[in-house]
TORPA-4810 file (N, C-alpha, C, O; in nm, 3 decimals):
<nodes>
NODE_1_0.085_-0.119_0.000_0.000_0.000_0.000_0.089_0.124_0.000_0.186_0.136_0.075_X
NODE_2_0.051_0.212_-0.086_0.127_0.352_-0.103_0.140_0.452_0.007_0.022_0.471_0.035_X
NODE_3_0.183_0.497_0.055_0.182_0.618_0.188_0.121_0.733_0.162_0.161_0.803_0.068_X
NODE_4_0.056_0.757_0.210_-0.069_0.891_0.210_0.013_1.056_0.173_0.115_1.112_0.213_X
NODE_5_-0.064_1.081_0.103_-0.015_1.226_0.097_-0.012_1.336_0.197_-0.111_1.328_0.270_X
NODE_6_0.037_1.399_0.217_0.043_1.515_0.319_-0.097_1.620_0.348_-0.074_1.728_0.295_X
NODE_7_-0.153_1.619_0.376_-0.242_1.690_0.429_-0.191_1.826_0.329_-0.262_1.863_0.236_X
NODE_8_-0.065_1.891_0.360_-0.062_1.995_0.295_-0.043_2.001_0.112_-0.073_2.084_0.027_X
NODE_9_0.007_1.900_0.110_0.035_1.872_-0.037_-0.128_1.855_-0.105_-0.136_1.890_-0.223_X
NODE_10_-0.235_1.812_-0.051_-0.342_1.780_-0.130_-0.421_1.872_-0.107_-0.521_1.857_-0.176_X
NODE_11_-0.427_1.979_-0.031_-0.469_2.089_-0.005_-0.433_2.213_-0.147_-0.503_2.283_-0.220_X
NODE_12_-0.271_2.186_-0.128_-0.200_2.295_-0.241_-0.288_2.229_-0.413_-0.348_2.301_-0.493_X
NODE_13_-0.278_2.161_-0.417_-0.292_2.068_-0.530_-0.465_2.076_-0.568_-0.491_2.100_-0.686_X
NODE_14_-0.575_2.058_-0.474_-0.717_2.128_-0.484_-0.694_2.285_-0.510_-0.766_2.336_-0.596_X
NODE_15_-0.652_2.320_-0.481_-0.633_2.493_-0.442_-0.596_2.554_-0.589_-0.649_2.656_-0.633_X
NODE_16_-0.495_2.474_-0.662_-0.473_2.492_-0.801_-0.529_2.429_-0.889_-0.485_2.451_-1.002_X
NODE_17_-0.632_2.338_-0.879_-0.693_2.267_-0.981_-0.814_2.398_-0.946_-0.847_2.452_-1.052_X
NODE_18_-0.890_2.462_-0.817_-0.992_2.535_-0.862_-0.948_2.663_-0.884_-1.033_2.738_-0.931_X
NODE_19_-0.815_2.722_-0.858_-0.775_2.817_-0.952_-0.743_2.835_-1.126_-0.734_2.928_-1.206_X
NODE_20_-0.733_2.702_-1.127_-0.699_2.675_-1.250_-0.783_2.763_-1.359_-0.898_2.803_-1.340_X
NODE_21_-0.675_2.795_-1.521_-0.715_2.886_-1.613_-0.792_2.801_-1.695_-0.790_2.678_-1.692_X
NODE_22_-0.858_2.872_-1.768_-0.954_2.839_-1.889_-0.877_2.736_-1.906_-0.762_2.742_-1.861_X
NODE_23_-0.926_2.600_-1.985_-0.855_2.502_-2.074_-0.761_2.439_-2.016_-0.716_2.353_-2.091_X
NODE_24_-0.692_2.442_-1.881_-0.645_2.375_-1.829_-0.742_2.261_-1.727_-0.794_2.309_-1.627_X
NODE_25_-0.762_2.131_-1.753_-0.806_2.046_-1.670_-0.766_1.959_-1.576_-0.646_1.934_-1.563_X
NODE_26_-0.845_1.909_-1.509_-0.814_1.837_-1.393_-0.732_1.752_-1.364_-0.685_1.724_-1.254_X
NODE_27_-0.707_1.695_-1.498_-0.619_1.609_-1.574_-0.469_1.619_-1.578_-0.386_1.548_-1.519_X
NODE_28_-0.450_1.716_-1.656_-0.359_1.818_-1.641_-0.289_1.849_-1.530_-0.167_1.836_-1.521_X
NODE_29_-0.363_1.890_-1.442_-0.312_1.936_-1.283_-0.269_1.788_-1.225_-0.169_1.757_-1.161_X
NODE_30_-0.349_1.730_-1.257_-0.289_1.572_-1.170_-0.183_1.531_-1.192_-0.100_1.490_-1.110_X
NODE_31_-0.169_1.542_-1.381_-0.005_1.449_-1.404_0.077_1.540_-1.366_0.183_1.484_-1.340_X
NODE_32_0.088_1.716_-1.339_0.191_1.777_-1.323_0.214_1.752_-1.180_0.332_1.745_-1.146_X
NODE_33_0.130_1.739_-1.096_0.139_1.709_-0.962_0.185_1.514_-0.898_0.187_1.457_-0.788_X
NODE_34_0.218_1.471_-1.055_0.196_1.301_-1.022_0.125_1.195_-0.934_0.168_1.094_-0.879_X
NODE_35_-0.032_1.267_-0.939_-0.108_1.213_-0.890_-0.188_1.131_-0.980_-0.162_1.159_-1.097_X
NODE_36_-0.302_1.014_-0.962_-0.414_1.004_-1.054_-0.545_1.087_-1.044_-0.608_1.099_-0.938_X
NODE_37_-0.584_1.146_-1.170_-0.691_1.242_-1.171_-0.817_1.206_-1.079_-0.877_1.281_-1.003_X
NODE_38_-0.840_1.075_-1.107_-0.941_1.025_-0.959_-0.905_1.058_-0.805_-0.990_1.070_-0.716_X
NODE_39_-0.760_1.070_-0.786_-0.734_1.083_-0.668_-0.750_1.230_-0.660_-0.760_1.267_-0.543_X
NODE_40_-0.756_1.312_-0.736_-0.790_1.475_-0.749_-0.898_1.474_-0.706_-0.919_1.543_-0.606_X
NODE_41_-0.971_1.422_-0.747_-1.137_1.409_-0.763_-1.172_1.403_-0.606_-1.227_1.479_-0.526_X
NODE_42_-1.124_1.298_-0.602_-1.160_1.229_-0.450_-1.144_1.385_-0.340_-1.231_1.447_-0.278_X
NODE_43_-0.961_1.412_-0.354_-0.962_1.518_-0.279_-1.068_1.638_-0.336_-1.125_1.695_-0.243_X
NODE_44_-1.091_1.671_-0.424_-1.151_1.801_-0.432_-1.306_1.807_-0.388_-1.363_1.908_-0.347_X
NODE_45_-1.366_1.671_-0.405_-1.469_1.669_-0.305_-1.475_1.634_-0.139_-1.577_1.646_-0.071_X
NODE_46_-1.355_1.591_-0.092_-1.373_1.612_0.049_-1.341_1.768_0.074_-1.395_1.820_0.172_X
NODE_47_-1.269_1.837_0.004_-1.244_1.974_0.048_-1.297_2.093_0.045_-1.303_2.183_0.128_X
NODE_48_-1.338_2.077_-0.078_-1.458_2.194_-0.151_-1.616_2.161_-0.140_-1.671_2.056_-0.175_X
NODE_49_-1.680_2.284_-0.078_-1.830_2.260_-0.072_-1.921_2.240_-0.167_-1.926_2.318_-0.262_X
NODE_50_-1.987_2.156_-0.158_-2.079_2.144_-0.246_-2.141_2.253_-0.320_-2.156_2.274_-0.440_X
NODE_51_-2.168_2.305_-0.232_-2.234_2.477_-0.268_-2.132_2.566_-0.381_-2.176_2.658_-0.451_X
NODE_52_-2.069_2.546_-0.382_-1.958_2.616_-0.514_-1.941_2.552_-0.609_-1.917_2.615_-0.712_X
NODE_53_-1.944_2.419_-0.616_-1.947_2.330_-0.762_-2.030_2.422_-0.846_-2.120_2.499_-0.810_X
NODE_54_-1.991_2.402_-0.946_-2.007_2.485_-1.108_-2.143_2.353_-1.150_-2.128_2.231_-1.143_X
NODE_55_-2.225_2.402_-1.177_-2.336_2.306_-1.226_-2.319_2.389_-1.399_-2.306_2.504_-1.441_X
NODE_56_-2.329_2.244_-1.460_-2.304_2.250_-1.593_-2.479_2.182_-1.662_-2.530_2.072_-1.640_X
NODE_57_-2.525_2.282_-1.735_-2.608_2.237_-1.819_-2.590_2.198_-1.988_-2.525_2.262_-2.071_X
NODE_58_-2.658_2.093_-2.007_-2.597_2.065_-2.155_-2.761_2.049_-2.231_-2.860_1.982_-2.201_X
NODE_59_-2.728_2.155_-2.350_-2.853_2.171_-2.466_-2.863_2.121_-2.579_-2.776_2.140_-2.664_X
NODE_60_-2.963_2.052_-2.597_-2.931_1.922_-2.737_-3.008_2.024_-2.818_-3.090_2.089_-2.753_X
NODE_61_-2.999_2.050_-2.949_-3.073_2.107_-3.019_-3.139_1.969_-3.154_-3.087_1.873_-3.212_X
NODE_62_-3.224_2.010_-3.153_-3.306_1.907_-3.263_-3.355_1.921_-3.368_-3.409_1.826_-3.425_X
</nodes>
């Protein structure tokens, strides 16, 4: 089993994935940080409130 990340390290690492610029993704931030993007995930929902997630609507036109 792998050894846990630092409390502060996954903190810094959320902190710049929701600063993050246009066109840069989550993705992105993970491999520069050599994490897996799921493990981003994971942290950015224990850290960040629900209440600030970006709700995305998608419009089919017909």
């Amino acid at each position: 089993m792998s050894k846990p990340y630092p409390s502060e390290f996954r903190d810094d690492v959320v902190r710049v994935a929701r600063n993050r610029e246009p066109g840069v993704t989550i993705e992105q931030i993970a491999r520069d940080f050599g994490v897996h993007p799921m493990t981003l995930q994971k942290w950015w929902r224990r850290m960040v409130p629900r209440s600030s997630w970006v709700e995305v609507t998608v419009v089919v036109s017909v």
